[in-house]
N, C-alpha and C positions, 0 to 999 in steps of 0.2 A: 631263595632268600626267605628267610621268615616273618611272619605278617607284621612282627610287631618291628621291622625295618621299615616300613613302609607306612607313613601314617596319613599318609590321603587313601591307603584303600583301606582302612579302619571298619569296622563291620556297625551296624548301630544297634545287633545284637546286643542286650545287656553283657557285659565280663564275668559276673556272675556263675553263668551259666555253665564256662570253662575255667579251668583254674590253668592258670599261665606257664606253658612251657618252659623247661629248663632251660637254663643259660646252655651256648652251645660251644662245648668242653676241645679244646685244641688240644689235640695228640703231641705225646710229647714229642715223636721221632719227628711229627713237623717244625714244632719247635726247634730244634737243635738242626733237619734241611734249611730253615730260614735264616738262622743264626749265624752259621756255621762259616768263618771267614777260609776255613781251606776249600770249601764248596764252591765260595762268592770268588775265589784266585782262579781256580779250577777253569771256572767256566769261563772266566772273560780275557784268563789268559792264553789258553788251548781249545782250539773253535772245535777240535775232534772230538773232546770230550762229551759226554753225553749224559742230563743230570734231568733228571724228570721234574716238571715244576711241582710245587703243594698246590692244592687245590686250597680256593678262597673262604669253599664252605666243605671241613669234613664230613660233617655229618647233617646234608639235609633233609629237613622235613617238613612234613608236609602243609601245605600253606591252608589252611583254617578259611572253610566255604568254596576252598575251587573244585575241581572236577573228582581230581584225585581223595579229597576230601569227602564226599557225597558215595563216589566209588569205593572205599574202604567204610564208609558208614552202610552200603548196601551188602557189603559181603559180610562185615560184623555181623547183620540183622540174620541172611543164610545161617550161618554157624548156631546162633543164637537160637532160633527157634526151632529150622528141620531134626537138627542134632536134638536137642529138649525132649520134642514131641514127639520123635521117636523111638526114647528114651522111655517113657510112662504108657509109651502104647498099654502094656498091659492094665493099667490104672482107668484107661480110655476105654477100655473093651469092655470091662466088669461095669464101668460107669454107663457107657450107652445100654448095655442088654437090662441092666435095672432102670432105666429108663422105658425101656420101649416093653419089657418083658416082669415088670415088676412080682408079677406072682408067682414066678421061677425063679427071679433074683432076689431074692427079699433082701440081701443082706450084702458085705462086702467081700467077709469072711464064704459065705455060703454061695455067693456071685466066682471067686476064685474056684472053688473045687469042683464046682457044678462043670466049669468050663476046664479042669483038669483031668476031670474025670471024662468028657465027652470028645475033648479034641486033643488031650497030652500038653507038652510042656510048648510045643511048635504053635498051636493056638491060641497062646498070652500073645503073640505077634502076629495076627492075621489084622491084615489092614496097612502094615509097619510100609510100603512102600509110597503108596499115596499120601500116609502119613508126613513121611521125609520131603517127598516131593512139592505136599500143599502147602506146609506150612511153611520151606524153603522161602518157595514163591512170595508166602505173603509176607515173611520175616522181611523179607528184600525189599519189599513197596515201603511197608511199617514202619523199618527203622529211617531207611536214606529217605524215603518222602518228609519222617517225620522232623529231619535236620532241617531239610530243606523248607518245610511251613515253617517251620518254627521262625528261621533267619528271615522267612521272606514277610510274617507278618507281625517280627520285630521291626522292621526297615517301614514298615507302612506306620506302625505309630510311634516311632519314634524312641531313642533314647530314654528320655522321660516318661512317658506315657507304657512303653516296654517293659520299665523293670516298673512302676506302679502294676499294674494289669498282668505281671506274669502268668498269674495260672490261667488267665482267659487264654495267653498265647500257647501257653500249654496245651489246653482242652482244643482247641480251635485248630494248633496244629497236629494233634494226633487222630481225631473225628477226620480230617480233609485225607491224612493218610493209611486211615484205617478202609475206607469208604473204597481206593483204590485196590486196599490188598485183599479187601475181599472176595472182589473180582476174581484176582488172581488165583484165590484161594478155593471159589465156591465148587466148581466140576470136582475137584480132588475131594472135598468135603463129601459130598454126594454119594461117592462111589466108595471112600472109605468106611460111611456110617452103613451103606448097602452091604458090604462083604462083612463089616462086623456083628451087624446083628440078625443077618440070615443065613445059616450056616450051608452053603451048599450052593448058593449066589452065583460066586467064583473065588478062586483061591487070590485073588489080587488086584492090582490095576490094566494089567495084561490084557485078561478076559475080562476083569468085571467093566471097565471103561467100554468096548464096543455092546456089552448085552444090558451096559446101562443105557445106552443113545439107542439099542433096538427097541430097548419097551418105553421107554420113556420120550426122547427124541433128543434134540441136542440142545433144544430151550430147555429139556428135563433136567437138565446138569445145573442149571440156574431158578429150578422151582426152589429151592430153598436164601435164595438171596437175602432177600428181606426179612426172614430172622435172623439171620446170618448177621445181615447189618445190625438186627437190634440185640443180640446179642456180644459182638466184636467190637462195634462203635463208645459202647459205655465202658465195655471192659479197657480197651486201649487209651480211652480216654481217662479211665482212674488208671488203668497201669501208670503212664506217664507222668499226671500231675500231681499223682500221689508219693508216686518214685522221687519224682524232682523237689515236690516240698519236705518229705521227708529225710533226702538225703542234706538239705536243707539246714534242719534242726539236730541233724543229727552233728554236724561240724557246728552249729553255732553252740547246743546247750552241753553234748555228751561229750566233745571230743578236744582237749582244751587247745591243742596244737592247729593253727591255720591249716586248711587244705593243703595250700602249696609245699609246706613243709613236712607235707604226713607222706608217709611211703607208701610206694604202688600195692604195699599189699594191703596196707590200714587200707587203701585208696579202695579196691578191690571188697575190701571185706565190707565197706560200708556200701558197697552198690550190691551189694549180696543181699544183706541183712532188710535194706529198704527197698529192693524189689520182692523180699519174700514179703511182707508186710503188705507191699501193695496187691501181693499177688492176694491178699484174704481177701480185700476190700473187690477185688476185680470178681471175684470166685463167685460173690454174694449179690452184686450188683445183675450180674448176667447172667444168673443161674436159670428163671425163668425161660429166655432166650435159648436156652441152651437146650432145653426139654425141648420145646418146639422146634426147634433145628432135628433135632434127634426121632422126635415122631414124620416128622413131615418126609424125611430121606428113605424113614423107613414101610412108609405106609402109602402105596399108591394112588395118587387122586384125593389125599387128606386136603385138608385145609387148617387154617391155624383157630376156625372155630370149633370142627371138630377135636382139635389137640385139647384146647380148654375142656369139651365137654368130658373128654375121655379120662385124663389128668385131675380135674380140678383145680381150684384156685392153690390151695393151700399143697397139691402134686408139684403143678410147676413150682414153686417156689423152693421145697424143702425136697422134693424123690432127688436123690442121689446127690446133694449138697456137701455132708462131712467130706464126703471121698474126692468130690472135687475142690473144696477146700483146700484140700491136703497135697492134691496133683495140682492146682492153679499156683499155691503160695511157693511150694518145690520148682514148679517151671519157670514163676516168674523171678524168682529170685536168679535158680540158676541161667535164665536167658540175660539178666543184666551183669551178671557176672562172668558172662564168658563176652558179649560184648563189649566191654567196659578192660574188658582180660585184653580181646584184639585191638582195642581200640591204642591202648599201652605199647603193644606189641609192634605196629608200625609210627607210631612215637606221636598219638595224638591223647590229650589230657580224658582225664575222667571225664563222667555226663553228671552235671550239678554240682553245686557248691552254695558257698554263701552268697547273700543279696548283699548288694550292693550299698555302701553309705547313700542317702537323700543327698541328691545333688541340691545344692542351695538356690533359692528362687534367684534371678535376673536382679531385680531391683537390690536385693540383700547385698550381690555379690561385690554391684557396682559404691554400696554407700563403703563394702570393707576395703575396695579399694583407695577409696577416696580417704 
């Protein structure tokens, strides 16, 4: 049955947030089984006959916050990100070796051919399976943890206090599930930035994962966490409350037609458009983080003060930034665009919409009554 039959289990989620599923469309050929008086004679007056009953609900779907709910928002997040990031490997490859190798990589252009000419066309994809694998992982925490804080620290303040404070519930639920997918994410991290920018390492996750735990150890898969966090934590945190405000303004100022009424692929092209958008804002916030993640996987025994001393201030910030620009606003767009794609696909609404009208205070409500 669908949630909106049921109004004691009403979510205290803002509405906002989803735009309200379609009315649900009865078949005609049920129509005309139900109708049908040669059907209704048939059966009650020949017990041999045999007439299949309609079902109450043609087409169900899926009930907003249950199991099945959180489970198709975890496999969205897989699609979304392993698929993406494995996608731009080669953007990922040019980008770490001008990071850790700046005076061979100087450029993005000159970063391409250097590793064309040294390892062939098979080289733009060294790394691609860890890749798929880590970011899978963390796509899966990211997106379904990130439904899940979200409902659960709507439900803590409330209706009113909810859609006042949305973007704190934003930031608050994508940091609590970013924090977990890192986890998930870090060993694969590790092992992918070792095979890309040591060329002779190992050819993958195969061999590079056991001759990473020999020299390093199995806490060595986890030396890199804590940039990890402080690069993934701010980024996820603008990915989403940037995504969700902007997908925001983009229905209220640019798009004259209500959400509800705009079609899956209007619906589609605006989760596209404002996760590429967020993806700049994410690309610029965590770019520092991201250098350090990058030296530290690559450099045995570093620390994150020698990353600074080695980089510089004005290194971290700006070595390899346009190019990741360019691959962060590309991924982030297309990751909310293909989850946002499945999300349609098993018949559950876009992510974001308009805010909600001010509920009218208590006292007000009672003097319009009166």
């Amino acid at each position: 049955m669908a949630l909106s039959d049921k109004p004691s289990r009403q979510s205290l989620i803002p509405s906002f947030l989803y735009s309200s599923p379609s009315s649900t469309r009865t078949l005609p050929l049920m129509k005309m089984l139900q109708s049908s008086p040669t059907l209704d004679s048939v059966s009650s007056s020949s017990p041999k006959s045999f007439v299949i009953p309609s079902p109450t609900e043609p087409s169900k779907k899926i009930e907003m916050y249950s199991p099945a709910f959180y489970t198709a928002c975890t496999f969205g997040g897989i699609l979304s990100c392993g698929l993406t990031h494995m996608t731009v490997t080669p953007l990922d490859l040019v980008k770490c070796n001008m990071q850790i190798d700046p005076a061979k990589y100087k450029s993005i252009s000159s970063g391409f051919g250097i590793l064309l000419k040294e390892q062939g066309v098979r080289g733009f994809f060294r790394g691609w399976v860890p890749t798929l694998l880590g970011y899978s992982a963390q796509g899966a925490c990211k997106f379904g943890f990130y439904e899940f804080f979200k409902k659960y620290y709507s439900d803590i303040a409330g209706p009113e206090y909810a859609a006042k404070y949305k973007t704190l519930i934003y930031l608050a639920g994508s940091a609590s599930a970013e924090v977990i997918a890192d986890i998930a994410l870090c060993p694969f991290e590790a092992v992918k930035v070792r095979v890309q920018t040591q060329p002779g390492f190992a050819r993958g996750l195969a061999d590079g994962l056991p001759k990473f735990v020999r020299s390093e150890g199995t806490l060595g898969l986890y030396k890199g966490i804590v940039p990890l966090w402080g690069r993934q934590i701010p980024y996820t945190m603008m990915k989403f409350a940037s995504f969700e405000t902007i997908v925001e303004m983009l229905y209220k100022y640019a798009i004259p037609t209500p959400k509800d009424q705009c079609s899956k692929s209007l619906q589609l092209g605006v989760s596209f458009a404002g996760g590429y958008v967020a993806g700049v804002f994410c690309a610029i916030v965590s770019h520092p983080a991201d250098n350090l993640v990058s030296f530290l996987n690559n450099a045995k025994g570093a620390t994150v003060g020698d990353a600074v001393k080695k980089l510089g201030l004005w290194g971290l910030f700006t070595r390899g930034l346009p190019l990741r620009i360019v691959m962060i606003g590309t991924l982030t767009g297309a990751q909310w665009g293909i989850y946002d794609a499945f999300k349609v696909f098993v018949g559950l609404p876009t992510t974001g919409g308009p805010a909600p009208a001010a509920a009218p205070a208590p006292a007000a409500a009672e003097l319009a009554k009166a």
